[in-house]
C-alpha positions in Angstrom: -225.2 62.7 49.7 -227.9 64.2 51.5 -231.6 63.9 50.7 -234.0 66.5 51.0 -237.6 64.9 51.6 -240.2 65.9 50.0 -244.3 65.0 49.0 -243.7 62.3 47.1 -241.3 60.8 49.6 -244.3 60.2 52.0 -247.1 57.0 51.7 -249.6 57.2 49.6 -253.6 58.0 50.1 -254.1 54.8 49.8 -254.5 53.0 53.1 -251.5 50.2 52.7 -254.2 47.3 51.9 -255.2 48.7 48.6 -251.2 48.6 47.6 -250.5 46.3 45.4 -246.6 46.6 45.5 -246.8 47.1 50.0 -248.4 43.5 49.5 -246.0 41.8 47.0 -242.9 42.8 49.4 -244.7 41.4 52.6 -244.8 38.5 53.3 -246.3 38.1 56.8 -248.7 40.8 57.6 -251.1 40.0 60.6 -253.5 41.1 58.8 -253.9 39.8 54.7 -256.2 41.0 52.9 -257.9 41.1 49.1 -258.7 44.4 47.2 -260.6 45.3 43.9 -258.1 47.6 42.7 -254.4 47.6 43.5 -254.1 51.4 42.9 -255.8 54.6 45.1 -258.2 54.8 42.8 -260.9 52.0 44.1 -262.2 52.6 47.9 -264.5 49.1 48.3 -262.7 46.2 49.4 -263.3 42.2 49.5 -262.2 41.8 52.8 -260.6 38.4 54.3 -258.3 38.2 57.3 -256.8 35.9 59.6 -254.8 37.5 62.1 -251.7 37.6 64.3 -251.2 39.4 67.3 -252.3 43.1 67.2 -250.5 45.5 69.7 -247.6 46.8 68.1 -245.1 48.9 71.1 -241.9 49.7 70.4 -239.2 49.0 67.8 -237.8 50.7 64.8 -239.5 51.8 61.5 -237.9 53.2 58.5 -239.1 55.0 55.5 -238.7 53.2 52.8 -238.5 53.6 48.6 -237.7 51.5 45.9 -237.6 50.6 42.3 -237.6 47.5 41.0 -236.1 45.7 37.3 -236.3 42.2 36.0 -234.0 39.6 36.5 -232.2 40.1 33.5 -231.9 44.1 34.2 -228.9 44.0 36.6 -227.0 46.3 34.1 -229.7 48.8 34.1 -229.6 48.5 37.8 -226.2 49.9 38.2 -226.5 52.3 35.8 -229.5 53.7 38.2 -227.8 53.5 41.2 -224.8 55.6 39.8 -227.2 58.4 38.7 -228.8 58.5 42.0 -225.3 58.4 44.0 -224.4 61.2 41.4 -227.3 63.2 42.6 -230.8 61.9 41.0 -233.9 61.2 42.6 -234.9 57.7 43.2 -238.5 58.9 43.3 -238.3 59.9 39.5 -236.1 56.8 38.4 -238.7 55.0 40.0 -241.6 56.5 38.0 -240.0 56.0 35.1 -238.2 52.6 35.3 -239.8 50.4 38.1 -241.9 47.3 36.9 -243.1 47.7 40.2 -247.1 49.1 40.6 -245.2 51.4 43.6 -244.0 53.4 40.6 -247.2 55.4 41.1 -245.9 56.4 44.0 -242.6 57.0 43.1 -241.5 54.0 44.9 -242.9 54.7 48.4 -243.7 51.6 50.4 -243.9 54.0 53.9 -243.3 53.3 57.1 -242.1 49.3 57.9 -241.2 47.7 60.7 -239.2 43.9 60.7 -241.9 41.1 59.6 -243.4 42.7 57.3 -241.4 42.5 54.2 -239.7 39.2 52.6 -236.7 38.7 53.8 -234.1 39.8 51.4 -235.4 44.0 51.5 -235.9 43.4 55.2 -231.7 42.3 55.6 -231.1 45.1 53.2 -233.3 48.1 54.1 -232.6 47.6 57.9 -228.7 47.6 57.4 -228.7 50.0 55.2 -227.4 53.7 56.5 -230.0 56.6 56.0 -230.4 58.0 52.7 -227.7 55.5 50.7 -229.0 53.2 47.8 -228.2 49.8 48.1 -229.5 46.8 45.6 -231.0 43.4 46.6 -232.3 40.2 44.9 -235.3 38.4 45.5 -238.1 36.3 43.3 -239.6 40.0 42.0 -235.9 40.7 40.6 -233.8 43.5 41.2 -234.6 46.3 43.8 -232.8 49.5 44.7 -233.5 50.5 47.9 -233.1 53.7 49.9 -234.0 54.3 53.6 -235.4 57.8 53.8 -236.2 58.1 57.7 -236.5 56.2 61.1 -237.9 56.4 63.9 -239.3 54.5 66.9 -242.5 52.0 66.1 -245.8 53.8 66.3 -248.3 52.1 68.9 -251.6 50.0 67.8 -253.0 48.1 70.3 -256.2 46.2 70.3 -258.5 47.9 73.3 -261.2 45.6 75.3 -264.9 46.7 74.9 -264.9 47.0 78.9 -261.7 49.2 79.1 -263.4 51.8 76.3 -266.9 51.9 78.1 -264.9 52.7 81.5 -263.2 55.6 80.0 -266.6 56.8 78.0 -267.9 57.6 81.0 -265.1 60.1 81.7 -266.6 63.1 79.7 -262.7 64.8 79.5 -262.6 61.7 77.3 -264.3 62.7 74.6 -262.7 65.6 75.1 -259.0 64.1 74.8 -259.6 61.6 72.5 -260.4 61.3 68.8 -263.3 58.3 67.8 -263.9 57.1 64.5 -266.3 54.7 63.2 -265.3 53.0 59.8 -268.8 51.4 59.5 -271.0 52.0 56.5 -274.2 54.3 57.2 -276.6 52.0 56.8 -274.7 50.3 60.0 -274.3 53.0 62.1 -278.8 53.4 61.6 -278.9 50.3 63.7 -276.5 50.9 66.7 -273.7 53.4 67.2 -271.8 54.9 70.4 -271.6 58.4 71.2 -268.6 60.8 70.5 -267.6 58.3 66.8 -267.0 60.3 64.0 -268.3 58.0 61.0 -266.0 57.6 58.2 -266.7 54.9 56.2 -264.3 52.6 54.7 -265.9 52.6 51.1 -265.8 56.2 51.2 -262.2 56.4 51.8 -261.6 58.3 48.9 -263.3 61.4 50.0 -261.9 61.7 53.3 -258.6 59.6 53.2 -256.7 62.4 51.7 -258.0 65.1 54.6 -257.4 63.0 57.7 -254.4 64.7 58.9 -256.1 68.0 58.6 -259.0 66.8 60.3 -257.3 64.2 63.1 -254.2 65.2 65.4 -251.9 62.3 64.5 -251.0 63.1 68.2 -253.8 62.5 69.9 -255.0 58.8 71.0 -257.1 57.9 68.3 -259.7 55.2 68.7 -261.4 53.1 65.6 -264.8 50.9 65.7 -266.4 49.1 63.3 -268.9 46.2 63.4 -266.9 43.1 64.6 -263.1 44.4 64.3 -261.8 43.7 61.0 -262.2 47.2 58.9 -260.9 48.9 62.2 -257.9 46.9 62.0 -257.3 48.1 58.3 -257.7 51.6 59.1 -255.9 51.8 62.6 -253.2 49.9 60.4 -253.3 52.8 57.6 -253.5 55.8 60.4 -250.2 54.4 61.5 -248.6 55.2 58.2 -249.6 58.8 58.1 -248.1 59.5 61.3 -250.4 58.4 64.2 -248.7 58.0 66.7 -251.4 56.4 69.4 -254.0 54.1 67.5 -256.3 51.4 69.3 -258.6 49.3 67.9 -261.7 48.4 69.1 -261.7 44.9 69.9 -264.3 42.9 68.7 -265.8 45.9 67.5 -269.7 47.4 68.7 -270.7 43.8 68.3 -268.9 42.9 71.1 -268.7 45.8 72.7 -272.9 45.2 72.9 -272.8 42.2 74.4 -269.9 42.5 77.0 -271.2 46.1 78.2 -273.7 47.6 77.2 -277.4 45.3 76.2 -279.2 48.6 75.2 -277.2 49.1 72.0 -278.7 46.7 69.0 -276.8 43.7 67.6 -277.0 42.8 63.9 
């Protein structure tokens, strides 16, 4: 059976950490965070993280959708998985079926790599051929899952303060590169670098759903915030719409104040 993709086959708005059904399935992100809202619909988060290690390089990702039943639903299952082998889309089974929050999506969790997801959809999703449902079990219940594209792992890479101020003073640069500062006005008042485009964070819902039109997801794309953190979250989320070349600042202008540059303001 072959699957043409379409809209709803591609991640949400919604940057990853404001999924509720992204976090349910993974169980070791580097980075773990809290949210107000588990839908698109709420931009400001309570943010908490511990992390692993950040550069990503290399590797396979897939594409991947599901939808998800009780325990006791295994009949129901079946029945789905014949009506999307006869030629139904998951995508619409899952908006109407899924107990999963992901139904708002139609089932999309996007792009994954291996780690990220508990282990049971990780063994399943990652031997499963492109496009073909397969089933799995784990504490949610039962899943149907179906792999919708691959390709090599995207890069994200953590970039030292003194790396970024030798290459500002390269003014091609600015030119080459895209900057983006996820830091909330009021921050950006009291110290900022040159060349950052300010987007902040708790405004993603005005300029989340334009950032393809307004970034080139193949251009090296750099993201600052105060100490790191919200960076991390958006580099993270920039990956899932397709950028290919994300660093984040390390440390953020915090340290990249103290390491290089004393002129610009702490807070």
């Amino acid at each position: 059976m072959k699957v043409m993709l379409r809209p709803s086959h591609f991640p949400s708005l919604a940057p990853p950490i404001l999924c509720n059904p992204r976090l349910s399935l993974i169980s070791s992100l580097n980075l773990r965070l809290g949210w107000a809202s588990p839908l698109m619909g709420r931009s400001r988060l309570e943010r908490r993280a511990t992390f692993g290690a950040v550069n990503s390089v290399g590797g396979r990702e897939i594409l991947v959708q599901h939808l998800l039943v009780s325990e006791d639903n295994l009949k129901l299952l079946l029945e789905l998985q014949q009506r999307v082998s006869g030629g139904e889309d998951l995508s619409d089974l899952a908006v109407e079926y899924s107990i999963c929050p992901s139904k708002e999506n139609g089932g999309m969790l996007g792009w994954v790599r291996k780690g990220q997801m508990v282990p049971e959809v990780e063994e399943a999703a990652f031997s499963a051929p492109l496009n073909k449902v397969v089933r799995c079990r784990t504490k949610f219940g039962w899943h149907l899952l179906q792999v919708l594209s691959e390709r090599e792992e995207l890069i994200l890479q953590d970039i030292d303060p003194e790396e970024l101020h030798a290459k500002m003073q390269d003014q091609s640069f600015f030119e080459e590169a895209q900057l983006i500062d996820v830091r909330e006005p009021e921050e950006v008042a009291q110290a900022s670098l040159p060349g950052f485009q300010v987007l902040p964070l708790r405004q993603f819902g005005s300029w989340g759903p334009e950032i393809t039109t307004k970034f080139n997801p193949d251009k090296d794309t750099y993201v600052l915030c105060h100490h790191g953190v919200r960076s991390l979250q958006v580099a993270k989320w920039l990956q899932t719409q397709g950028f290919k070349r994300v660093f984040n600042v390390a440390g953020g202008i915090h340290a990249y104040a103290v390491k290089t540059d004393a002129s610009i303001p702490t807070y």
